[in-house]
N, C-alpha and C positions, 0 to 999 in steps of 0.2 A: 504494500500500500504506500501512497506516495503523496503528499500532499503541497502546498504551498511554498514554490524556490527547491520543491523536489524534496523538502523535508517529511517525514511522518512518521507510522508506526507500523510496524510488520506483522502481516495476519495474522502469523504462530505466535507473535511475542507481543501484543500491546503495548506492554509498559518500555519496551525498548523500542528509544529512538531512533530512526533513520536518518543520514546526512547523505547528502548529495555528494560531496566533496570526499569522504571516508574514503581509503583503498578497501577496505573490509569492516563488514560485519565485528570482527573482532577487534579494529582498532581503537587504541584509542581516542575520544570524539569530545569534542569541546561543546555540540550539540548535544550532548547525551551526556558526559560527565564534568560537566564547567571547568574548574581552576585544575579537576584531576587531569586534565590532559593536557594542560601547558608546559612547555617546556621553555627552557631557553637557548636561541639558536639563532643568531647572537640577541635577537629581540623575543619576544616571549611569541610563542606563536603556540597553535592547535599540533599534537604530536602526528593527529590523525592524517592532517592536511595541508600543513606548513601556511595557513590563515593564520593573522593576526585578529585578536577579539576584534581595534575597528571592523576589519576588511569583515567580517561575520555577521557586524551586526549593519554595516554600510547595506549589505547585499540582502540582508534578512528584512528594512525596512522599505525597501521595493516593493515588497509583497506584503508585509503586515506592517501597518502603518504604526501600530503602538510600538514597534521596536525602536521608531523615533524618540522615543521618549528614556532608551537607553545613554547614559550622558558618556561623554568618552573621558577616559578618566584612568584611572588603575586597570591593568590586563585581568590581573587576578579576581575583581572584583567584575568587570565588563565580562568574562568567561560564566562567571556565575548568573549573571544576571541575562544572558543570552542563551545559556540552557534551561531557565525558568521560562524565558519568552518563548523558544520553541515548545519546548513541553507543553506549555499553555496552549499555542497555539496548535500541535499534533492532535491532541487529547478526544480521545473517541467520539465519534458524533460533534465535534461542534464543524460547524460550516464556517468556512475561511470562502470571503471573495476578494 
């Protein structure tokens, strides 16, 4: 299942989030585990997909508008507050236009 910027959740797994960007299922995702999948390389980026929290939540308020409202600021803190926003926004049955 796929939803909005290609984001969603996966028939067999609901609660696990899907990123467009991931090499895999199994990586680590900054959509799916916020601050747990930053690294630093040389600038803090997503382990899954070499995104910076901007570039995440840049691309994520294209399509959901409240992600504007994500302020750019700390990685660590912009990671966490961007896997709330997709989560929010994946979450079974709500309608994303």
């Amino acid at each position: 299942m796929r939803g909005p910027a290609g984001y969603g959740r996966y028939d067999d797994d609901p609660a696990h989030v899907g990123c467009p960007f991931a090499r895999s299922r199994r990586s680590p995702c900054m959509a799916r585990d916020g601050r747990l999948a930053l690294v630093e390389s040389p600038a803090m980026v997503c382990e899954g997909c070499y995104h910076t929290p901007e570039q995440q939540v840049e691309d994520l308020a294209m399509y959901w508008p409240p992600a504007e409202g994500i302020a750019p600021g700390e990685p660590v803190t912009m990671a966490d507050e961007f896997a709330a926003m997709v989560r929010e926004m994946t979450e079974p049955g709500r309608e994303v236009r």
